[in-house]
C-alpha positions in Angstrom: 234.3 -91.4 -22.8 232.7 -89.4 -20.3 232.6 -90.9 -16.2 230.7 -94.2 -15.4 227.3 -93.8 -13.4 227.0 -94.2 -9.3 223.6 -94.0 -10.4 221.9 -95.8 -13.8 219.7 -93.9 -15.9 216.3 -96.1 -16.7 214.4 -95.5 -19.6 210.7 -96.2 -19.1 209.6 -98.2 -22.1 211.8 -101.1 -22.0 213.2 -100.7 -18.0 217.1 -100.8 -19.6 219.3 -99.1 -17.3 223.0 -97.5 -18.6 225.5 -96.7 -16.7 227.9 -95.2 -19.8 227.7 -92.4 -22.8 229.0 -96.0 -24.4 226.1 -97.9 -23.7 223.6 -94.9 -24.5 224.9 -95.4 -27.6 224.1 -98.6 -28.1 221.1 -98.4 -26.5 219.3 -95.4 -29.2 220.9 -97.7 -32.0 219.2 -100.8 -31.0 215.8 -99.1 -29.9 215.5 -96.8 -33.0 211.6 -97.9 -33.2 210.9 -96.6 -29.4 213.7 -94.0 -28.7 211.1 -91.2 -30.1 209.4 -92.1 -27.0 211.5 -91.4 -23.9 214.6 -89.8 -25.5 213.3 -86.1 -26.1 213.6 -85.9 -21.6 215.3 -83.2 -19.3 216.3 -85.7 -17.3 218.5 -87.6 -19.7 220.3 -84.2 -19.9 220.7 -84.1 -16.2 222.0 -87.9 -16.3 224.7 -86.8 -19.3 226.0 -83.7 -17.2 226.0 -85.3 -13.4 226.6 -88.9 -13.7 228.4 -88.7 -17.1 230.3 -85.7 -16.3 229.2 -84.7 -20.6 228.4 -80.8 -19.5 228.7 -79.5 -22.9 227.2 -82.6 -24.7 224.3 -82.6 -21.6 224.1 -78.6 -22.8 224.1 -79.2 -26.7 221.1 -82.0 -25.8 219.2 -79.7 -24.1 219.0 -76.9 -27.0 218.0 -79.7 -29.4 215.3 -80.1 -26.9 214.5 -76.5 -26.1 214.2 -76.0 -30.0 212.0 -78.5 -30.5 215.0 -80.7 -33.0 213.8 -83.9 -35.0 215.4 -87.3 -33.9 218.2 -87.7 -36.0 219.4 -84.2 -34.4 218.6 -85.5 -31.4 220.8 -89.1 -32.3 223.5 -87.4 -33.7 224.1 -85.2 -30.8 224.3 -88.6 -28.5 225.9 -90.7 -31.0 228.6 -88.3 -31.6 229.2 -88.3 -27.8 231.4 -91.0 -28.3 233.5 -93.0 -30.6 231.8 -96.3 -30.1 230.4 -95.7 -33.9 232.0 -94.6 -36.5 230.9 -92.2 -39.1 229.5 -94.7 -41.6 227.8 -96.9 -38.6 226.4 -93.3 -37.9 225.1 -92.9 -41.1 223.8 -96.1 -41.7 221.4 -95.9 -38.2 220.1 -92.1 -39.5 219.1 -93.8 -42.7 217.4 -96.5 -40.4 215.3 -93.4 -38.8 214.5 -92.2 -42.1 213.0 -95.9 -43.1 211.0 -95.7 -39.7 209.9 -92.6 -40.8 208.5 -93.9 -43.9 206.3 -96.4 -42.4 202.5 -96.0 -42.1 201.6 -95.2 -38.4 200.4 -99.0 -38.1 204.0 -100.3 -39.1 205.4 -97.8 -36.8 203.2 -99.1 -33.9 204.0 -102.9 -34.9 207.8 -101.7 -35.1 207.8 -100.6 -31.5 205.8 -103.6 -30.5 208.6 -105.8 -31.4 211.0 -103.9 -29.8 209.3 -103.5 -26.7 208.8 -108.0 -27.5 212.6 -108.0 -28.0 213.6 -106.0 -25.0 211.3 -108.6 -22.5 208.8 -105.9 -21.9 205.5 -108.5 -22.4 203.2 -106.4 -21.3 203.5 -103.4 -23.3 204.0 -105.6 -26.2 200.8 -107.9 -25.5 198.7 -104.1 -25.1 200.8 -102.9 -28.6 199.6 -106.1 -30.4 196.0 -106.1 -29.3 195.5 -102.6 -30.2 197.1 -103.4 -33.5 194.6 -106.6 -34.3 191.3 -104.1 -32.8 192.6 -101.6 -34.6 190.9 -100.5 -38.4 194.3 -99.4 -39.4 195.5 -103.0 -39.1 194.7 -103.2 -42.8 196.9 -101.3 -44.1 199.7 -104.2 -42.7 200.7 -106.5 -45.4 199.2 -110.3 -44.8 203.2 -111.4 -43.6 203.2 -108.3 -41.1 199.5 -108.6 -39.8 200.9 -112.7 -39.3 203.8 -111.6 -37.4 201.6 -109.9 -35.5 199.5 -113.0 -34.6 203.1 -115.0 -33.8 204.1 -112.5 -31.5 200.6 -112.0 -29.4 200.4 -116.1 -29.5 204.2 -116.3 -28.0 203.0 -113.7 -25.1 200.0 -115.7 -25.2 201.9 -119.1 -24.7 204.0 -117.8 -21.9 200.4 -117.2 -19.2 199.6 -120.8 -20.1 196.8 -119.6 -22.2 197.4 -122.6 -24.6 193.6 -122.5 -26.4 194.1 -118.6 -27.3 197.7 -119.4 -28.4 197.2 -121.8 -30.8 194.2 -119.8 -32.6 196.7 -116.7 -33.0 199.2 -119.3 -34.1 196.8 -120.7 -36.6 195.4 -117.6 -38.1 199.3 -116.5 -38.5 200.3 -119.8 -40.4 197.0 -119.1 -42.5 198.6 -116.0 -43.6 202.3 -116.7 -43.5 202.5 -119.8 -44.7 205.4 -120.3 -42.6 206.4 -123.8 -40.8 207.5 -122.3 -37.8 204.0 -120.6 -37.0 202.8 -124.2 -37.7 204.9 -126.0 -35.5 203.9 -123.2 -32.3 200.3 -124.6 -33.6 200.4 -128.0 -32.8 202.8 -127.3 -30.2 199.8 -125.5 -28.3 197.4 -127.8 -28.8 199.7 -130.6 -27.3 200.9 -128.3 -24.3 196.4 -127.7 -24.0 196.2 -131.5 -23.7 194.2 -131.3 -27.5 196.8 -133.8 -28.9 193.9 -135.8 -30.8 193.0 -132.3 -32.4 196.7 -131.7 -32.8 197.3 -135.0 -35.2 194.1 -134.4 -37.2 195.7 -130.6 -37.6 198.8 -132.0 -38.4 197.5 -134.4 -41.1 195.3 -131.8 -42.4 198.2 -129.5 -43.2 199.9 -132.0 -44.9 202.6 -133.4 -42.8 204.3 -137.0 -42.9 203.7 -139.5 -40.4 207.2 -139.1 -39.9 207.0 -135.0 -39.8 204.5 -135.5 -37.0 206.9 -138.2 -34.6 209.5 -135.7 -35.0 207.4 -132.8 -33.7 206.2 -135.1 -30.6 209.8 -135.9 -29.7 211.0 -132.7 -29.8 208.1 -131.6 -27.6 208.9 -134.3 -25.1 212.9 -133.6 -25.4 211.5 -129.5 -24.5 209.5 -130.2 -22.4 212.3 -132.9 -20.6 214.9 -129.8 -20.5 212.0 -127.4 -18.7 211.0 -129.7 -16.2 214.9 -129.8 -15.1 215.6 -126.8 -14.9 216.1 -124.8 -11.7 213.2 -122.3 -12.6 211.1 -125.6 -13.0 212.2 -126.9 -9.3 212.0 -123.2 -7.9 208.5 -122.6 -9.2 207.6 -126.4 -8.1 208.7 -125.5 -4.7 206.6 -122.2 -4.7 203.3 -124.1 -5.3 204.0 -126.8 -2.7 204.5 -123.5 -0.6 200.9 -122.3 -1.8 199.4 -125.4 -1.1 200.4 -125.8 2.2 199.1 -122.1 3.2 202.4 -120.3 3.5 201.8 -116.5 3.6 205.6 -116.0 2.4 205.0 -118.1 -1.2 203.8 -114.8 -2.8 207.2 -113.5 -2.0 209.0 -116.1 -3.4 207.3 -115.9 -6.4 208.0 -112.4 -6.8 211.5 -112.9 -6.6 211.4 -115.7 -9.1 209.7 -114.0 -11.9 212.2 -111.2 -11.1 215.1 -113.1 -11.9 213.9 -114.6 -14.5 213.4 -111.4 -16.1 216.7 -110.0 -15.6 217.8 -113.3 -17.4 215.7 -112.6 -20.3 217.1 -108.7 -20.6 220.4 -110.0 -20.0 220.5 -112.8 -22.8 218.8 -110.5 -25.1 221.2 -107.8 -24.4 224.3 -110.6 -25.5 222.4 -111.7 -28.4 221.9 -108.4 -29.8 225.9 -107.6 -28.8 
């Protein structure tokens, strides 16, 4: 429906460009917990009547805004642009906004962190969650949502090679959750921090089997075999024999590594969620 863009629109939050009515569709759907933030914008108008070639829909958006609409007259307008939903998919995502709007403001702030985790913006996410933990409101989270919590900011936390940090956040979620997987991220951490003395005393201490604990060794050696292969692993490799030898350009290099990795990231997550 509608043209497909020369130029993309961006939205801010999550740095997800669309070229397509389609895909703006699919993109207020699947961002339902962040869209309050960045769709209510003139320019989005602009984008659906010049790149889109939508005048009357770009027209229709821009009363809702002018009028000061609520988001589900805001969704409906866009989601009715095209027909890549049907009328019960429709009503199914406005009953989504409604369960959103249910939520306490601290579920709503934990909501959007997890979409901003899922999209591969870290960085918002990682400020979302700490504000959450520091924040007095955090109490009103059940103990499973103030764990996810913990998870999330100790995955973040995992990814700067902040291993220490991790594995407390990881530990103070299994405390609450109860859950294996937080467990396992645990002892993974404490491995990965060179603690793997501490790691079987905290293994035994939580109960697992002698064999439990082999397992989680092997599979730590078997990820850490597949990471060490990889082309990022040789790329980044490269870059720091670069550093070491003083070449001005490394910084370059590693800018354009981290960049692709990143556009791997948004692009897997965008096929999982397809």
């Amino acid at each position: 429906c509608g043209k497909t863009a020369k130029k993309p629109y961006r939205f801010r939050r999550t740095g997800i460009r669309i070229y397509s009515v389609e895909e703006l569709c699919y993109y207020v759907a699947h961002n339902l917990e962040t869209i309050a933030d960045e769709i209510f914008a003139e320019d989005l108008a602009d984008f659906m009547e010049e790149e889109l070639g939508l005048s009357e829909r770009a027209q229709r958006f821009r009363e809702l805004l002018h009028s000061q609409s609520g988001l589900k007259d805001v969704a409906v307008c866009i989601l009715c642009s095209a027909d890549y939903y049907t009328e019960e998919e429709i009503k199914s995502i406005l009953r989504q906004i409604d369960e959103i709007n249910a939520l306490t403001p601290i579920q709503r702030r934990k909501r959007r962190a997890d979409n901003y985790l899922k999209c591969g913006n870290v960085k918002e996410a990682a400020g979302e969650y700490g504000n959450i933990l520091s924040s007095r409101e955090s109490a009103g989270l059940s103990a499973g949502e103030y764990a996810d919590v913990l998870h999330n900011l100790a995955v973040i936390t995992m990814r700067n090679d902040r291993f220490i940090q991790a594995a407390y956040y990881f530990r103070e979620a299994y405390e609450r959750n109860q859950n294996k997987n937080s467990l396992n991220c645990y002892l993974y951490a404490l491995a990965l921090a060179g603690e793997r003395e501490k790691c079987m005393q905290e293994a035994k201490f939580y109960g697992m089997e002698d064999m439990e604990i082999t397992e989680l060794f092997l599979e730590l050696k078997r990820l850490s075999s597949e990471a060490e292969t990889s082309s990022d692993w040789y790329d980044l490799e490269e870059i720091r024999k670069r550093k070491d030898q003083g070449d001005p350009e490394f910084q370059a290099a590693f800018r354009e590594l981290v960049f692709r990795m990143k556009e791997d990231y948004r692009r897997d997550s965008r096929m999982e969620r397809g």
